[in-house]
C-alpha positions as a Markdown table, in Angstrom:
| # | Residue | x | y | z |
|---|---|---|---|---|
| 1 | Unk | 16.2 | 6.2 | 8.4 |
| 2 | Unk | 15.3 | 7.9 | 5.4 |
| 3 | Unk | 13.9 | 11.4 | 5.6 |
| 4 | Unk | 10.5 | 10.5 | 3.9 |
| 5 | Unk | 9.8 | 8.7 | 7.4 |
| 6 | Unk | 9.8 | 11.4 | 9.2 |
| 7 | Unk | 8.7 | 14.3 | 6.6 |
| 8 | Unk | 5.1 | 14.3 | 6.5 |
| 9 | Unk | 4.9 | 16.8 | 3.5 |
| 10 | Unk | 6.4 | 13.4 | 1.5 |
| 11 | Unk | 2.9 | 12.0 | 2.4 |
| 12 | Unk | 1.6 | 11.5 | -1.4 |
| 13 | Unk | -1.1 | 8.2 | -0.8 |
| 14 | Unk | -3.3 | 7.9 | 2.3 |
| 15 | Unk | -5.3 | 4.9 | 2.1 |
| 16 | Unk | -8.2 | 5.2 | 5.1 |
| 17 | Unk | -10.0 | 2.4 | 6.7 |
| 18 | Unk | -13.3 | 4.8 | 6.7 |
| 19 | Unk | -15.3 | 1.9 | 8.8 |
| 20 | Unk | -14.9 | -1.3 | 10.1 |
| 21 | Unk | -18.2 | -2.2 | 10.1 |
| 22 | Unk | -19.7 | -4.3 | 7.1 |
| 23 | Unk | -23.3 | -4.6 | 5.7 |
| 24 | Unk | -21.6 | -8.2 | 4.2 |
| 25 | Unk | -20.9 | -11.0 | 5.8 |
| 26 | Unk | -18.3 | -12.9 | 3.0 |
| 27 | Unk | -17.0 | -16.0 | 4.2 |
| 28 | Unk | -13.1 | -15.5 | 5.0 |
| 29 | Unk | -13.2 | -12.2 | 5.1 |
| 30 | Unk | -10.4 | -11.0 | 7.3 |
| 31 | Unk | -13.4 | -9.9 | 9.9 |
| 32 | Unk | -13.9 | -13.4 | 10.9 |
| 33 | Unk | -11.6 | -16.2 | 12.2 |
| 34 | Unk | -11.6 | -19.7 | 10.9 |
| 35 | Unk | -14.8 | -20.9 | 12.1 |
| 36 | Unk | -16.1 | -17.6 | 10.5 |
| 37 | Unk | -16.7 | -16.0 | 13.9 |
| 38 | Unk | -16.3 | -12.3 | 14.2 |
| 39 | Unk | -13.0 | -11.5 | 15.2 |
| 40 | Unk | -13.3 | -10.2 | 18.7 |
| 41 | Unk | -11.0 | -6.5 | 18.0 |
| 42 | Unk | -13.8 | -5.7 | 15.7 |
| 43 | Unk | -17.1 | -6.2 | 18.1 |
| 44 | Unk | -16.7 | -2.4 | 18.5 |
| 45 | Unk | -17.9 | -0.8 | 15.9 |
| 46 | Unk | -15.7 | 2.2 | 15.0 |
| 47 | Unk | -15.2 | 4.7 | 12.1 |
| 48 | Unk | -12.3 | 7.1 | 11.0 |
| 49 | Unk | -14.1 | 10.6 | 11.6 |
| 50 | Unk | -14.0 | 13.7 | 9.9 |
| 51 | Unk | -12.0 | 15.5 | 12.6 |
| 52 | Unk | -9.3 | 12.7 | 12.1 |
| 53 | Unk | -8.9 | 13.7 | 8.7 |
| 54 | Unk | -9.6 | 17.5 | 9.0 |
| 55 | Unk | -7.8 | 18.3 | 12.2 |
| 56 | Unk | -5.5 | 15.3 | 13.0 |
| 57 | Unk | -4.3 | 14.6 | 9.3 |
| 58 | Unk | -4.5 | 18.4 | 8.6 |
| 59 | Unk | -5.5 | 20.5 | 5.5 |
| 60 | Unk | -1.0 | 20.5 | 5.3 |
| 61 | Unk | -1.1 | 16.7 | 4.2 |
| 62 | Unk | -4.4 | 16.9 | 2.3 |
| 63 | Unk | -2.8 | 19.5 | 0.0 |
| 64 | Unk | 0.5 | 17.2 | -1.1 |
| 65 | Unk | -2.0 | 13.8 | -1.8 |
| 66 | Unk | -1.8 | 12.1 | -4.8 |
| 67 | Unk | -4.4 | 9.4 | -4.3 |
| 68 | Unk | -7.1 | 9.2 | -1.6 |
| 69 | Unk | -8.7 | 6.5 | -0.9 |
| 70 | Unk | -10.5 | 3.5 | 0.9 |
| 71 | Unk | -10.1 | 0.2 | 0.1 |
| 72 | Unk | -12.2 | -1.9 | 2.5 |
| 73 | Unk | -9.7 | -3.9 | 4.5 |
| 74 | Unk | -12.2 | -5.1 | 7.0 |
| 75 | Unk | -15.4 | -3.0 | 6.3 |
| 76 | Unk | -16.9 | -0.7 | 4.0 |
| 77 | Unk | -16.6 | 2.7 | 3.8 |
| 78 | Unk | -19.7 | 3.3 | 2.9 |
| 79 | Unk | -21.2 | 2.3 | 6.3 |
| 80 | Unk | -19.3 | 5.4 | 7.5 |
| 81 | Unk | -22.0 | 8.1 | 8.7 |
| 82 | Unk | -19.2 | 10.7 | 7.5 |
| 83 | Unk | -18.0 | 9.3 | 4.2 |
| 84 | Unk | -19.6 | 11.5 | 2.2 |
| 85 | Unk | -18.3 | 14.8 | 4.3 |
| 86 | Unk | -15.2 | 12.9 | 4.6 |
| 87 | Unk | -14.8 | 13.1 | 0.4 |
| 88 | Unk | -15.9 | 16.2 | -0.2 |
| 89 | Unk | -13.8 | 17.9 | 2.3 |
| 90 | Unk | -10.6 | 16.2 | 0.9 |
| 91 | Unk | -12.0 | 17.0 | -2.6 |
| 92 | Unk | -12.0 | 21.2 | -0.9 |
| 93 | Unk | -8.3 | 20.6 | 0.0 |
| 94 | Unk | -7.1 | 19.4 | -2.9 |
| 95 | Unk | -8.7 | 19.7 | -6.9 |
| 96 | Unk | -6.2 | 17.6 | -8.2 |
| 97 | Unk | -5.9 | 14.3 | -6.2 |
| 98 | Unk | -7.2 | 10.9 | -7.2 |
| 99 | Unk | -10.4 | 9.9 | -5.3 |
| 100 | Unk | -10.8 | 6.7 | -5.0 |
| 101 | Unk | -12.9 | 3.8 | -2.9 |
| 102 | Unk | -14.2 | -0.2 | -3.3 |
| 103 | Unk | -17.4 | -1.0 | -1.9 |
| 104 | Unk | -19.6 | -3.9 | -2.2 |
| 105 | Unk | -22.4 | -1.7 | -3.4 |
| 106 | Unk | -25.0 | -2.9 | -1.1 |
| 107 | Unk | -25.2 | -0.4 | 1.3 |
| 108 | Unk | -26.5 | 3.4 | 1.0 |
| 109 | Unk | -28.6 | 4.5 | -1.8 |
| 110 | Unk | -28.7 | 5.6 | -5.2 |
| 111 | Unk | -28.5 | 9.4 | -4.0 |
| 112 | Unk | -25.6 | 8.8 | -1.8 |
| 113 | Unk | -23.8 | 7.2 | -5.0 |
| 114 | Unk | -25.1 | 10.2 | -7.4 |
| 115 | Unk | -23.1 | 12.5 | -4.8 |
| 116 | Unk | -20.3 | 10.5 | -4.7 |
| 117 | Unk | -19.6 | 10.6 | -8.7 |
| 118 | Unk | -20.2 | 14.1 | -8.4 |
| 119 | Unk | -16.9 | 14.0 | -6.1 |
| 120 | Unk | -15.3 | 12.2 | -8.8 |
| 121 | Unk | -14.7 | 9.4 | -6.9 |
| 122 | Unk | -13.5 | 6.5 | -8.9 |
| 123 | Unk | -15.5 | 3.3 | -7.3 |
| 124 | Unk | -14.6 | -0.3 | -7.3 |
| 125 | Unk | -17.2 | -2.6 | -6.9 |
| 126 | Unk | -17.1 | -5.9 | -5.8 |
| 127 | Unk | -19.4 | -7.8 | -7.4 |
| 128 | Unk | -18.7 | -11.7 | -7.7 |
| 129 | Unk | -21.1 | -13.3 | -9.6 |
| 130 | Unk | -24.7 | -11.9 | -11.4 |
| 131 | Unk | -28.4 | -12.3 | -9.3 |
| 132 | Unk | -28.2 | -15.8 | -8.6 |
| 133 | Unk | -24.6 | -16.0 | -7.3 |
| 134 | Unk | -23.7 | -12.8 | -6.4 |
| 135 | Unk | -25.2 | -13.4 | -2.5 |
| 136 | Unk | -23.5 | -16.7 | -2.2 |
| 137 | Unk | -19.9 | -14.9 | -1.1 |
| 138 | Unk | -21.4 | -11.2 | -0.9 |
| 139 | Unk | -23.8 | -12.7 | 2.0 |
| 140 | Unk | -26.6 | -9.8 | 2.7 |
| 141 | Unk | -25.7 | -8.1 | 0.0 |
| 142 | Unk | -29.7 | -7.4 | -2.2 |
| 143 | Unk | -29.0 | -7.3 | -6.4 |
| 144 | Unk | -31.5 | -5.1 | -7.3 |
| 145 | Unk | -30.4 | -2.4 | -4.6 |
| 146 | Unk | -26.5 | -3.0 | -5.6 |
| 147 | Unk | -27.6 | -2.3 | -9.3 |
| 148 | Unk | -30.0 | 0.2 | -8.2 |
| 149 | Unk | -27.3 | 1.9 | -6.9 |
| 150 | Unk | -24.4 | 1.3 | -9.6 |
| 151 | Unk | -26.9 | 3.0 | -12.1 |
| 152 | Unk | -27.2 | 5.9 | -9.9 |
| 153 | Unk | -23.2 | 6.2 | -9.8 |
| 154 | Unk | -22.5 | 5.6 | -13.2 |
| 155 | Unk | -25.6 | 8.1 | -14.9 |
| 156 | Unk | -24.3 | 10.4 | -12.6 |
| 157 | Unk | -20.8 | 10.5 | -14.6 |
| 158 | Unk | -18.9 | 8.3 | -12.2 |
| 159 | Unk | -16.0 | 6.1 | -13.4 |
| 160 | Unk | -17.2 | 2.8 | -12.1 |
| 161 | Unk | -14.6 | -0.2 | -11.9 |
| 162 | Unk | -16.1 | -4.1 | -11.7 |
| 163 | Unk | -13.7 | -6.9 | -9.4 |
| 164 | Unk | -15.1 | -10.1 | -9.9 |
| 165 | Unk | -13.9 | -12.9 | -7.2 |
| 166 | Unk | -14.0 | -16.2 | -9.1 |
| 167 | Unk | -15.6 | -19.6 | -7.4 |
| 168 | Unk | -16.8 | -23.0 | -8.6 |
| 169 | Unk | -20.5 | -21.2 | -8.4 |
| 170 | Unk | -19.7 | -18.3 | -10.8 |
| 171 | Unk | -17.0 | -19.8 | -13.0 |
| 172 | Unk | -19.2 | -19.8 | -15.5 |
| 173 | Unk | -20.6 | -16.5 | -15.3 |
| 174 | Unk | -17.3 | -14.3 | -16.0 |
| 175 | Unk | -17.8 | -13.7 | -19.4 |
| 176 | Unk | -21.4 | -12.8 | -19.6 |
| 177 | Unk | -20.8 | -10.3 | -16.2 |
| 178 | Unk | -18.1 | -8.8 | -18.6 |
| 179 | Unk | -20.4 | -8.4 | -21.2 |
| 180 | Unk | -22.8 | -6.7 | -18.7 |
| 181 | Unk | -20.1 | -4.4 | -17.5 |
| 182 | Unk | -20.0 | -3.1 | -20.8 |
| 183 | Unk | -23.1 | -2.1 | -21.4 |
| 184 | Unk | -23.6 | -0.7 | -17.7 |
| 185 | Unk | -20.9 | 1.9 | -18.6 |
| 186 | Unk | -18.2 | 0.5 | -16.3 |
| 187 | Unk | -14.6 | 1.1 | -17.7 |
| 188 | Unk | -12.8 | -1.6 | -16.2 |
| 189 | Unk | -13.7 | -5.2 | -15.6 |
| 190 | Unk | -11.2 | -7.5 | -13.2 |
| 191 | Unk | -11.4 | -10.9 | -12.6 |
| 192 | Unk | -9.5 | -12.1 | -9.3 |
| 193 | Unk | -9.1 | -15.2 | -7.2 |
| 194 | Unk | -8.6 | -15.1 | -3.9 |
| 195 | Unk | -6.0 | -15.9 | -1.2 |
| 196 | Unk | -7.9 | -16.6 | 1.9 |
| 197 | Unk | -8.6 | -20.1 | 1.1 |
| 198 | Unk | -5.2 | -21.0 | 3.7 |
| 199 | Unk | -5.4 | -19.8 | 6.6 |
| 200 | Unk | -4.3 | -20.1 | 10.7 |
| 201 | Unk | -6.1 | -22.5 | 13.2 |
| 202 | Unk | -6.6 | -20.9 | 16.4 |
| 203 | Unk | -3.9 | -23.5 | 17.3 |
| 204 | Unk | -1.5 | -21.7 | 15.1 |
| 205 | Unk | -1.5 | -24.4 | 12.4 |
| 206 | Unk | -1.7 | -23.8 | 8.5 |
| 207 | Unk | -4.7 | -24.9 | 7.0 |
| 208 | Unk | -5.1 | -25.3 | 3.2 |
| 209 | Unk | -8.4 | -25.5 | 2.0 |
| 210 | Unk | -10.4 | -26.1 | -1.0 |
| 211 | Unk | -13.6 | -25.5 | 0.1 |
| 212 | Unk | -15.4 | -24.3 | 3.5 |
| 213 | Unk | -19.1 | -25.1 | 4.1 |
| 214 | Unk | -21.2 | -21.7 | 5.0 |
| 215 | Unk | -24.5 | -22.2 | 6.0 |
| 216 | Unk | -24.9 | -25.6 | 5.0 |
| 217 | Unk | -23.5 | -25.0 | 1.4 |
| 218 | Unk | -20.3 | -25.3 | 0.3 |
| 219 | Unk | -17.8 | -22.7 | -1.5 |
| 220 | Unk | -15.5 | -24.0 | -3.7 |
| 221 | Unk | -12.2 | -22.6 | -5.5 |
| 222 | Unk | -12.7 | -22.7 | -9.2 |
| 223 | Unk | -11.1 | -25.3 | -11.2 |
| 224 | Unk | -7.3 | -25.5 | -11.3 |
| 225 | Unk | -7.4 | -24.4 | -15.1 |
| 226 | Unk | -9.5 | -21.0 | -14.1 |
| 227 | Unk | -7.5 | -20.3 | -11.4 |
| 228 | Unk | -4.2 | -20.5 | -13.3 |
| 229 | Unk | -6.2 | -18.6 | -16.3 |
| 230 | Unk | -7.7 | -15.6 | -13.9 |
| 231 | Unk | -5.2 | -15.1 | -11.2 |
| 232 | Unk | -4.0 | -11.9 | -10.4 |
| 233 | Unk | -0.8 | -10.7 | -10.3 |
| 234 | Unk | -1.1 | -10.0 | -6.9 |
| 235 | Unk | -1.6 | -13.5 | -6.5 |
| 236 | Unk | 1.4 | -15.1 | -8.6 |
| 237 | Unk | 3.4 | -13.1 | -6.3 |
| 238 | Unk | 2.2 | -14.9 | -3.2 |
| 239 | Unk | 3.0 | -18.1 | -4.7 |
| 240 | Unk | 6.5 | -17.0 | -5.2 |
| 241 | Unk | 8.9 | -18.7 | -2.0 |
| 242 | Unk | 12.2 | -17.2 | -2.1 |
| 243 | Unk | 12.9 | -13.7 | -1.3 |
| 244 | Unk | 16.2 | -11.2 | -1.2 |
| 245 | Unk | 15.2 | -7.9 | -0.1 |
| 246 | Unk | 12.1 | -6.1 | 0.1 |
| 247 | Unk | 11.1 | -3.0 | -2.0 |
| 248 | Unk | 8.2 | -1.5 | 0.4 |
| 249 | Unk | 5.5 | -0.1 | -2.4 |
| 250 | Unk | 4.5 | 2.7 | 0.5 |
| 251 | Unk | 8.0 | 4.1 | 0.1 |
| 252 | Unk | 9.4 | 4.7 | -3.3 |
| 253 | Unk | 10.4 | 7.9 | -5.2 |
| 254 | Unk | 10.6 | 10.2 | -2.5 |
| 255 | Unk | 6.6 | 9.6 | -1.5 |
| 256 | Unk | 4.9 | 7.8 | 1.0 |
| 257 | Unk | 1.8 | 6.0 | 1.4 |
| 258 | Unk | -0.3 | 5.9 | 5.0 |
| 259 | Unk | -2.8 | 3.2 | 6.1 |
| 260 | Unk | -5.5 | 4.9 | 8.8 |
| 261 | Unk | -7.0 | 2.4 | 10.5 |
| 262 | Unk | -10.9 | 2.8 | 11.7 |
| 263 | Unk | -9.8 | 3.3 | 15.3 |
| 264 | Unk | -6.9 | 5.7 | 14.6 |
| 265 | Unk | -4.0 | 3.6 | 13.8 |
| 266 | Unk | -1.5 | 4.8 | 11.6 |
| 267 | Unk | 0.7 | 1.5 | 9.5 |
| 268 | Unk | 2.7 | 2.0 | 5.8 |
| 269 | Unk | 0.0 | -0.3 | 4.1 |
| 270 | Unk | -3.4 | -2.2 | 4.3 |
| 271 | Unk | -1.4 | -5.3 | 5.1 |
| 272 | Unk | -0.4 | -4.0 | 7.8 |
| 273 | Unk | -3.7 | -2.0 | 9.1 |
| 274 | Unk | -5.4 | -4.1 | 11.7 |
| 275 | Unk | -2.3 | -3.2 | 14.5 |
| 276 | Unk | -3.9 | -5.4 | 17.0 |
| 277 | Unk | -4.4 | -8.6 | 15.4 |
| 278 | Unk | -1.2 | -8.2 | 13.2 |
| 279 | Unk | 2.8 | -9.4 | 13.7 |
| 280 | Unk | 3.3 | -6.0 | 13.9 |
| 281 | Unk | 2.2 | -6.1 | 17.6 |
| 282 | Unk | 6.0 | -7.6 | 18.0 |
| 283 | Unk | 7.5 | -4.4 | 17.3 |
| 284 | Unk | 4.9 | -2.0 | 19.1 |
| 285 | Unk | 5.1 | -0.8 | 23.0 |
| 286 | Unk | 2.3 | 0.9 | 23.2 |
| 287 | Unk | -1.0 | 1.3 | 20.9 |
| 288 | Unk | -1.3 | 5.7 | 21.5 |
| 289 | Unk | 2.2 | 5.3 | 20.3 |
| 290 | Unk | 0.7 | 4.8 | 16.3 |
| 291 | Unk | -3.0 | 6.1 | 17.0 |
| 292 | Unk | -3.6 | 9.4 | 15.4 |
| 293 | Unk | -5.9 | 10.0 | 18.2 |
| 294 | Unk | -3.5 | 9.8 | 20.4 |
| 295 | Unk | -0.3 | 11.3 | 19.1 |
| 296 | Unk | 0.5 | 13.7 | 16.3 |
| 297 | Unk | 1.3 | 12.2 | 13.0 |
| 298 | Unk | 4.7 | 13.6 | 13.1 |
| 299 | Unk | 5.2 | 11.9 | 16.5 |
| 300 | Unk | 4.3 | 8.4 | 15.0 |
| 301 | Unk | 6.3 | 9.0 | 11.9 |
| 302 | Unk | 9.2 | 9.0 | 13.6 |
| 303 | Unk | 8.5 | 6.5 | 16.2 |
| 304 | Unk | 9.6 | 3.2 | 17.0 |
| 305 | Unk | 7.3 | 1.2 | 15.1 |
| 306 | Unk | 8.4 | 3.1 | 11.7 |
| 307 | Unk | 12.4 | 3.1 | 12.5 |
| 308 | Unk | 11.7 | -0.6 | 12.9 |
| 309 | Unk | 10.1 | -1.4 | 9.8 |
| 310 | Unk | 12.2 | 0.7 | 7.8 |
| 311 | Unk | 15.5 | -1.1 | 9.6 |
| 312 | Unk | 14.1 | -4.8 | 8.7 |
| 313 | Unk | 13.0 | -3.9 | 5.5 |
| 314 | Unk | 16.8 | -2.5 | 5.1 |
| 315 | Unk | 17.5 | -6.0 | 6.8 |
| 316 | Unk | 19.8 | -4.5 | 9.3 |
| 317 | Unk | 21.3 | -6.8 | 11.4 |
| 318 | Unk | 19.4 | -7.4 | 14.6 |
| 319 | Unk | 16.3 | -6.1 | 12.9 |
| 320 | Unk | 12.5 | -7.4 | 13.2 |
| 321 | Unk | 11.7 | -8.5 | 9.4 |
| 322 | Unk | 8.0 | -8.6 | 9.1 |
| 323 | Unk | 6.9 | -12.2 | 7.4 |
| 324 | Unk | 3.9 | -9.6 | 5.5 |
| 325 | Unk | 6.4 | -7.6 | 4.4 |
| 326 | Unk | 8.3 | -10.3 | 2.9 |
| 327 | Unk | 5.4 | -11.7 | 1.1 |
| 328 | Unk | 3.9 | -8.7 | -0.6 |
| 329 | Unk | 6.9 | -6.6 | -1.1 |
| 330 | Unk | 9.5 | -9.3 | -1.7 |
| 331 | Unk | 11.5 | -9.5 | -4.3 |
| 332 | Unk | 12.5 | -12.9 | -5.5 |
| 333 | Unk | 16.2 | -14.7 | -6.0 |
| 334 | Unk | 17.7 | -14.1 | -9.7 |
């Protein structure tokens, strides 16, 4: 096992799960199952608290950090009561580190988002479609308040970031929500398809969709052409089939990257971050054994659950390869 496993001062990425509690309701959002029912480990609210990152991470990790930041696996960190305090208290640790977050905007207010920039958080909204379309995939998510509030960030000096989800409904609409990116002040502008159209059953069975109705309308992929013409690269590298090895983007070059769950669960990535819904339940005895909460970060570093995932991304022989693993960090036959 290498020694960045077990080293936390190689710690140089944490990526938190500040909430995983949502103001949105998105259709096939990772919070809800097939039949868009809310998956039942997240009926308990629950939020990665400032003590978790003050005491439990410690001011010795905070220090060594590259990049900080939340990237909304099943919530937004902005419904976090302690987000701000959160930020700033990393920002006291450590000058120099990237500060970073995605958000759907709709939550909080335009003061909030004015303290934020302040921070020097960069912020990634997610924002797929203009005022007519926008609700239809960010469900409860108010326009005027999201701009309202992107306004606030960006007059305040913030470095705002624009990831547009592309559908039948907004296909249309990437170019002129470019243009209006532009003149808002946002430096970057992304367009992105999603994934989450294939999915599980309950029964287990792999369901490939092109549409799924959501409160008596239906969401469509955009056409074949736009989706070939706007995929991500994240994306192409899903489609890919054939893997050799695995080069694990949370360990490279010496560093490390952490994923901290909402409830205290510690994981190398957001693909891996909900513990208890995940394959990685196949390799784990016992939940304190990778909560924060529960054991000391050095303690879960060099644990079971880590030694195993390092020994199947090796591919050592009677390893457990994780399928995720494969997928997102495979690298494909020559």
């Amino acid at each position: 096992m290498p020694t960045s496993y077990i080293n936390i001062d190689a710690i140089n990425h944490i990526n938190a799960e500040l909430s995983n509690y949502c103001n949105a309701a998105c259709p096939m959002c990772a919070r809800f199952d097939h039949k868009q029912n809310l998956i039942k480990a997240l009926t308990n609210n629950s939020h990665t608290t400032l003590d978790d990152i003050k005491i439990r991470v410690g001011e010795r990790v905070i220090k060594n950090l590259g990049t900080f930041r939340s990237c909304g696996n099943v919530g937004d960190g902005s419904m976090n009561p302690e987000c701000l305090d959160i930020y700033e208290f990393v920002r006291k640790i450590n000058k120099k580190t990237s500060l970073e977050m995605n958000t759907n905007g709709g939550a909080r207010n335009p003061i909030f988002f004015k303290e934020m920039a302040k921070l020097g958080v960069d912020m990634t909204f997610s924002i797929d479609g203009l005022k007519h379309t926008n609700h239809l995939y960010r469900r409860n998510v108010n326009w005027d308040k999201l701009m309202a509030n992107v306004e606030a960030f960006i007059s305040a000096g913030g470095r705002a970031y624009w990831d547009y989800l592309i559908f039948k409904h907004n296909q249309h609409q990437v170019a002129e929500a470019e243009d209006i990116s532009k003149k808002m002040g946002f430096v970057g502008f992304q367009r992105k398809s999603t994934t989450r159209w294939d999915d599980f059953d309950s029964d287990g069975n792999w369901i490939q969709r092109n549409k799924i109705s959501v409160d008596g309308r239906w969401l469509e992929k955009p056409t074949e052409e736009l989706q070939e013409k706007y995929a991500n690269e994240q994306d192409q590298k899903h489609k890919e089939v054939q893997r050799k090895r695995i080069n694990c983007n949370s360990f490279y070059n010496g560093n490390v990257e952490i994923f901290i769950h909402a409830n205290g669960n510690i994981s190398p990535c957001c693909w891996l971050g909900d513990l208890s819904i995940h394959e990685s339940k196949n390799i784990i005895d016992d939940y304190k054994s990778v909560n924060i909460r529960h054991s000391s970060l050095e303690e879960i570093l060099e644990g079971n659950y880590f030694n195993e995932l390092w020994r199947g991304i090796k591919g050592e022989p009677q390893s457990y390869k994780l399928q995720t693993c494969e997928n997102v960090c495979g690298v494909c036959h020559e």
